[in-house]
C-alpha positions as CSV (number, residue, x, y, z in Angstrom):
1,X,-14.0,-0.2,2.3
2,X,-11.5,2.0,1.7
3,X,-8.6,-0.5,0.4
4,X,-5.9,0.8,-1.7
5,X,-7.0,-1.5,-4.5
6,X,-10.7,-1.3,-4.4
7,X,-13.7,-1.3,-1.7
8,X,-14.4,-4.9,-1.9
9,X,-12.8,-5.5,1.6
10,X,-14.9,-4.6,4.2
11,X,-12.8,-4.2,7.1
12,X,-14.8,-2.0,9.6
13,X,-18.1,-2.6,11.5
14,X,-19.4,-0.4,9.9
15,X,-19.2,-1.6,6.5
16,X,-20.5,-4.9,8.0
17,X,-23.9,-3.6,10.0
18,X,-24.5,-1.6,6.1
19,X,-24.1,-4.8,3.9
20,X,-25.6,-6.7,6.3
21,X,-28.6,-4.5,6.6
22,X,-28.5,-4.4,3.1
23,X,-29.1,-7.8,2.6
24,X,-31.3,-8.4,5.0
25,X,-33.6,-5.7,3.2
26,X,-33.6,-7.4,-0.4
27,X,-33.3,-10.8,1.0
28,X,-30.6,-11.7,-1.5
29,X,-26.8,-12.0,-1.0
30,X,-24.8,-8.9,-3.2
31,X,-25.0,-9.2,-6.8
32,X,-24.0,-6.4,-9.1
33,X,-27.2,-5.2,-8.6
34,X,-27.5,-5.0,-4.8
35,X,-23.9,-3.6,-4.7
36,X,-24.4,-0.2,-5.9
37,X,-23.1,2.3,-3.4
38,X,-22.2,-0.4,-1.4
39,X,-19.3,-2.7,-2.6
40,X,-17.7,-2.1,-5.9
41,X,-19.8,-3.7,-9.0
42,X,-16.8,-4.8,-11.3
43,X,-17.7,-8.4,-12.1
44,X,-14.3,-9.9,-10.8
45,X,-14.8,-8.2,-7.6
46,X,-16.8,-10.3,-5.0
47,X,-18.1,-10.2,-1.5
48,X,-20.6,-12.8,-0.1
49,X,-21.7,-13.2,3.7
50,X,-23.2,-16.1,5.5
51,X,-25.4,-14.6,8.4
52,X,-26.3,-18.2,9.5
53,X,-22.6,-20.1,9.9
54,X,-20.9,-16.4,10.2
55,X,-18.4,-17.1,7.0
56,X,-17.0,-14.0,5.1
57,X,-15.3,-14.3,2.2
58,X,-14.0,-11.9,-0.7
59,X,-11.7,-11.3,-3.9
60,X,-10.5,-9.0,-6.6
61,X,-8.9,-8.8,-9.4
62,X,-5.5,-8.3,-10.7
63,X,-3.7,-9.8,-8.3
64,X,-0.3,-9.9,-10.4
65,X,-0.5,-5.7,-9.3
66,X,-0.5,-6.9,-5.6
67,X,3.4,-7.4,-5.3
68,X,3.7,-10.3,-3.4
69,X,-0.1,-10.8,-4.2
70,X,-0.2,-14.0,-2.0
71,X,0.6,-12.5,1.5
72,X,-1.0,-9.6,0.9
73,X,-4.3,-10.7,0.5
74,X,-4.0,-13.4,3.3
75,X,-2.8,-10.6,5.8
76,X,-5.8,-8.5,4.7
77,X,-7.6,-11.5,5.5
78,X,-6.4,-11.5,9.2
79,X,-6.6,-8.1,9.4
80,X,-10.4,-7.9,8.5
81,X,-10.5,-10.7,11.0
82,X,-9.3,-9.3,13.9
83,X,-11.5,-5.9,13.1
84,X,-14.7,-5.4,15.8
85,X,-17.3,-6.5,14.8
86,X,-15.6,-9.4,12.8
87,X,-15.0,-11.9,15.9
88,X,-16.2,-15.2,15.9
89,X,-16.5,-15.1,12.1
90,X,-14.7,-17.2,9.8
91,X,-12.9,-15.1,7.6
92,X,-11.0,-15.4,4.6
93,X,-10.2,-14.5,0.9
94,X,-12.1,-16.5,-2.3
95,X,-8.7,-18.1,-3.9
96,X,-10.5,-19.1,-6.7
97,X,-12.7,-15.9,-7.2
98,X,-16.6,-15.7,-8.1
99,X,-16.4,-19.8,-8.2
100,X,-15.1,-19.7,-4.1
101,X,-18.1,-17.9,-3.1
102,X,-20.3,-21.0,-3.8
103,X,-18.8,-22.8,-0.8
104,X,-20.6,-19.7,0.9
105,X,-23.8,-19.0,-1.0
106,X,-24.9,-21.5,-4.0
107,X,-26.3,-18.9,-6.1
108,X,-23.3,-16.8,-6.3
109,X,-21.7,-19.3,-9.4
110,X,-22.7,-17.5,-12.7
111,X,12.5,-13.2,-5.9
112,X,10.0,-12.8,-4.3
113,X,8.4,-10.1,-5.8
114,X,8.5,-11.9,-9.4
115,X,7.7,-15.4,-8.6
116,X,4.2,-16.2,-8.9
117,X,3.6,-19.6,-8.5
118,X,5.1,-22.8,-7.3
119,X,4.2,-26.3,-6.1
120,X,5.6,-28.4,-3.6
121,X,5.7,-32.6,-4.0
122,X,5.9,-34.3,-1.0
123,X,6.5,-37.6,-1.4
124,X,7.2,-39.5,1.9
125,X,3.5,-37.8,2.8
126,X,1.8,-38.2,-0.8
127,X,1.0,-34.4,-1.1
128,X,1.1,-31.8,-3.4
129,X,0.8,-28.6,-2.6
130,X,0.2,-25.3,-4.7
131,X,0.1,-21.6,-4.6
132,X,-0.4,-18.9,-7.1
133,X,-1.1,-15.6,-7.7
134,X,-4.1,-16.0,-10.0
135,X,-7.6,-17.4,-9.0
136,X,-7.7,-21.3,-9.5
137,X,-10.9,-22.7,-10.0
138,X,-12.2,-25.5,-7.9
139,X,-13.0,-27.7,-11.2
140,X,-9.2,-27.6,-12.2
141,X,-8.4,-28.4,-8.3
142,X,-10.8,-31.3,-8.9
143,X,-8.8,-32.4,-12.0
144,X,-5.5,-32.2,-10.6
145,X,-6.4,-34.2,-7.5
146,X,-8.2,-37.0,-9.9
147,X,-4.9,-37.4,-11.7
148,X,-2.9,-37.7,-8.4
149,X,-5.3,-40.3,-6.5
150,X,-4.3,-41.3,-2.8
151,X,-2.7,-38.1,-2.3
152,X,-3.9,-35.0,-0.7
153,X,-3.9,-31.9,-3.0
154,X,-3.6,-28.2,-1.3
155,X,-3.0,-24.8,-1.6
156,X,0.0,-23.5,0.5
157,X,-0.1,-20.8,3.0
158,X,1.3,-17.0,2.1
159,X,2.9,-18.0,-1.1
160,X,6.6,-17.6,-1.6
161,X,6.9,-17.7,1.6
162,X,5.0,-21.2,3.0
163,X,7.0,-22.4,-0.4
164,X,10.4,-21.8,1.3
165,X,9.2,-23.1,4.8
166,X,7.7,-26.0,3.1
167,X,10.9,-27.0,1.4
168,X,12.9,-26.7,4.4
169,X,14.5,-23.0,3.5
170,X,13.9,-19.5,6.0
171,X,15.0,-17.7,2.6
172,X,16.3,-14.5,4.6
173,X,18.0,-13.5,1.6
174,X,14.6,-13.2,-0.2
175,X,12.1,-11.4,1.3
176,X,11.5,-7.9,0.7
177,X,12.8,-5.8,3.6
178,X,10.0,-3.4,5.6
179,X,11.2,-0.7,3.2
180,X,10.3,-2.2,0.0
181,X,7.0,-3.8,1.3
182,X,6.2,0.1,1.6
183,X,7.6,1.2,-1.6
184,X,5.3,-1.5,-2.9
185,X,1.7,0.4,-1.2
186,X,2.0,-2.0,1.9
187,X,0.1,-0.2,5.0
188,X,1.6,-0.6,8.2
189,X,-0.8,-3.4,9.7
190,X,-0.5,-5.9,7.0
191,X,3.2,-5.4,7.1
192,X,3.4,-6.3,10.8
193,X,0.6,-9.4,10.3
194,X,2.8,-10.2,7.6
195,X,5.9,-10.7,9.4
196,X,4.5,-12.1,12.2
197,X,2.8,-14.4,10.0
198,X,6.5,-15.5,8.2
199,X,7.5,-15.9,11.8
200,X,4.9,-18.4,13.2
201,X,5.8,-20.0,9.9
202,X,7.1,-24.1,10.8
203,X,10.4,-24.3,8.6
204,X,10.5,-28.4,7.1
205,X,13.3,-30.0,8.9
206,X,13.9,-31.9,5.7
207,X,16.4,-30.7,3.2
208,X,15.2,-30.1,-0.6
209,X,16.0,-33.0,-3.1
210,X,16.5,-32.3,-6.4
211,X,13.4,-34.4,-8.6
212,X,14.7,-37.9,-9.8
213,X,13.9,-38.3,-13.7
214,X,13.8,-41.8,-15.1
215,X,13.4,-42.1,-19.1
216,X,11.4,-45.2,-19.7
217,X,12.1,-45.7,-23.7
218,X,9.3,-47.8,-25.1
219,X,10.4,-48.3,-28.5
């Protein structure tokens, strides 16, 4: 409750002994029904909790508003998870939105700053890895991965920044300074998960090579 861009996350204990209570009560996980007074009803706002495996997982909407979206949301993530009454839970945002929350709970299916998405091809390892922005559904996942068989297909850590690491760049020059993280409605916390997070980042010893393209004419 109580985050800048809508009361989806629940970050105290508080919020968790309600919701959970809450769904203990009804015996159903939070719908747009359950979630009055609770957890905000929008329909591309989601929360679902697994009291049996102790998963947590939520998302919003508008994430091209959340400047950089990416690690903003993943250090809200860690945040929640570090909060009492959150340990020993595996937290974590819903990347691809209402559709992530069915890994949870079957039933719930029904510069920096201006780059918003990238993918990095690894081919020495055979994998491709991705991050964006915007929600990507697990059935376009599954389509991508079927048109690259033998190689592992998945989504890279904090965005613009796992992007750089992953290509073998620290990409000083790029980040947004402290200052501008704040200008941007950044609290405090996420700003120091944040850059604690860019520093535990591993930077790719490799060097970036530019993409080989070989016309094949058929004709």
């Amino acid at each position: 409750m109580g985050e800048k861009w809508g009361d989806w996350c629940l970050a105290k204990e508080s919020d968790r002994i309600r919701i959970v209570e809450s769904i203990l009560r009804g015996g159903v996980a939070v719908d747009d029904d359950s979630a009055q007074g609770l957890v905000d009803s929008w329909f591309c706002r989601g929360v679902v909790l697994d009291l049996v495996t102790h998963r947590y997982r939520f998302f919003g909407c508008d994430l091209q508003t959340l400047q950089p979206g990416v690690s903003y949301l993943e250090s809200t993530a860690v945040r929640v998870a570090s909060a009492p009454g959150w340990s020993g839970w595996d937290v974590g945002y819903a990347w691809s939105g209402r559709e992530g929350l069915v890994e949870v709970v079957s039933e719930a299916r029904p510069a920096e700053e201006t780059v918003h998405a990238g993918a990095v091809v690894d081919l020495p390892s055979r994998r491709l890895r991705y991050w964006t922005t915007e929600s990507v559904p697990p059935q376009l996942v599954a389509k991508v991965s079927a048109a690259w068989p033998g190689w592992t297909v998945e989504r890279l850590p904090l965005g613009f920044i796992g992007h750089l690491a992953a290509t073998g760049r620290d990409g000083e020059d790029l980040f947004m300074t402290n200052a501008e993280l704040r200008d941007g409605g950044w609290e405090e916390d996420l700003i120091d998960i944040r850059n604690g997070e860019r520093i535990a980042l591993t930077i790719d010893p490799r060097t970036l090579r530019p993409p080989g393209v070989r016309v094949i004419d058929e004709a």
